[in-house]
N, C-alpha and C positions, 0 to 999 in steps of 0.2 A: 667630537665634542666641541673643538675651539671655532669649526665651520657651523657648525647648529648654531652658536650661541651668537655668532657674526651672523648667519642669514636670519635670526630673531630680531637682531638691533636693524637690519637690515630693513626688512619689514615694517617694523616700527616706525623707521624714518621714509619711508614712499608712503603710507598707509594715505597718506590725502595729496600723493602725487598720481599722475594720469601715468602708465607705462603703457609702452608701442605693444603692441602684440609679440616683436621680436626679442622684445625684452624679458616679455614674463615667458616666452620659451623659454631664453635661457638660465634664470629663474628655474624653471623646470629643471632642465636638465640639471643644473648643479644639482638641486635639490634628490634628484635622482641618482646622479652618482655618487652621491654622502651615502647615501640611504643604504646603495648596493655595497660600497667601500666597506661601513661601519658591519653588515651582516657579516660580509665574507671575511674581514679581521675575526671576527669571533666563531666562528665556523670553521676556518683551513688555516689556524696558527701555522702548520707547518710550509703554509704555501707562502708564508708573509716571512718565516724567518730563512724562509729559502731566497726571496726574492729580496732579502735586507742582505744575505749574504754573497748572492750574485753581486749587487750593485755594490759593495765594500770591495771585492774583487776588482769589479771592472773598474770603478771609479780609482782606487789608492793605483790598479796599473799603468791605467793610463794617465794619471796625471803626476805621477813619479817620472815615466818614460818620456814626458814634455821636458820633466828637468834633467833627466841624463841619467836614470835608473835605467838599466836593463834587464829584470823581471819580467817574467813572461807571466800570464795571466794565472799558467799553472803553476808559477813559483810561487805567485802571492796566495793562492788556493792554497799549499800546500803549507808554508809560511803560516796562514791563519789557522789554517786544523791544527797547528802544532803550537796555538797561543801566542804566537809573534815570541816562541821565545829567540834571545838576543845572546851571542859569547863569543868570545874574544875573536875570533875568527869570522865572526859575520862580515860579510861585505856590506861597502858601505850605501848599495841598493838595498840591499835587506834592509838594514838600519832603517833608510828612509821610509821603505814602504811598512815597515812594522812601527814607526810614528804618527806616518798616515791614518794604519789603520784605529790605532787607538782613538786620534784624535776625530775621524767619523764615527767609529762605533760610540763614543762622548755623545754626538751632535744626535747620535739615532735613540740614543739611550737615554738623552736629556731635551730633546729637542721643543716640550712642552713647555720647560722654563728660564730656557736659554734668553737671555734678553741680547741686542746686539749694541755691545760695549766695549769700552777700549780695555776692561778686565778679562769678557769674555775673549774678544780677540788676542791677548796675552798667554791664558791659560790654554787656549787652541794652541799657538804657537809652542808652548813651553811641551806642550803631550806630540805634536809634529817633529820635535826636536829631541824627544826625551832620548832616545834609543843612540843619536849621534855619543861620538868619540868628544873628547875636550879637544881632540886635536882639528877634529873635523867639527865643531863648534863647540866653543868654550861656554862651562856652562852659566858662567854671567851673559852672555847675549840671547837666551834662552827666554821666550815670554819679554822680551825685552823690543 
């Protein structure tokens, strides 16, 4: 929807400019892969929430494992089927990758009205952090 409505205003604004041939290819193709994207979203839900749930996997593992999380891909697999839940006992990789993951699943869940602000980047941080100990971050530096 928000790519139609950009390659509308888009159009709008070249409508009395000259474009190269290589240009209104690529024109095309966008236009083309909207077109395919937008079908197959409404067609194979299940291929779209399969492929939202690979990339919360890959992405909260690997980018935990940069900070010094050692979760293996199937621990955060395994972690999510079970709702991130969190208890006294969690480790404090768990903790961070069940942060992560809320805090992507937010950006997936909201990502049409997100605007990019020093609130929005606060409230990111605050859901990144939520799952920590006070001892492993106190929760005033939290969203902070």
């Amino acid at each position: 929807m928000f790519y139609s409505c950009y390659l509308d205003e888009l159009m709008n604004n070249i409508k009395n400019h000259i474009l190269s041939t290589y240009q209104l290819q690529l024109l095309t193709k966008i236009e083309r892969f909207q077109g395919a994207f937008e079908v197959t979203k409404f067609q194979r839900p299940a291929l779209i929430n399969d492929l939202k749930q690979t990339t919360i996997i890959t992405s909260s593992g690997s980018s935990t494992r940069i900070e010094g999380a050692i979760l293996t891909d199937d621990q955060v697999r395994e972690l999510l089927n079970n709702g991130c839940q969190i208890n006294k006992v969690s480790s404090r990789s768990e903790r961070e990758v069940a942060g992560y993951i809320k805090a992507l699943t937010y950006i997936y869940d909201h990502h049409e009205s997100l605007e990019i602000s020093e609130k929005t980047i606060r409230e990111l941080h605050d859901l990144l952090t939520s799952e920590l100990t006070d001892d492993q971050l106190p929760r005033k530096q939290r969203g902070s």
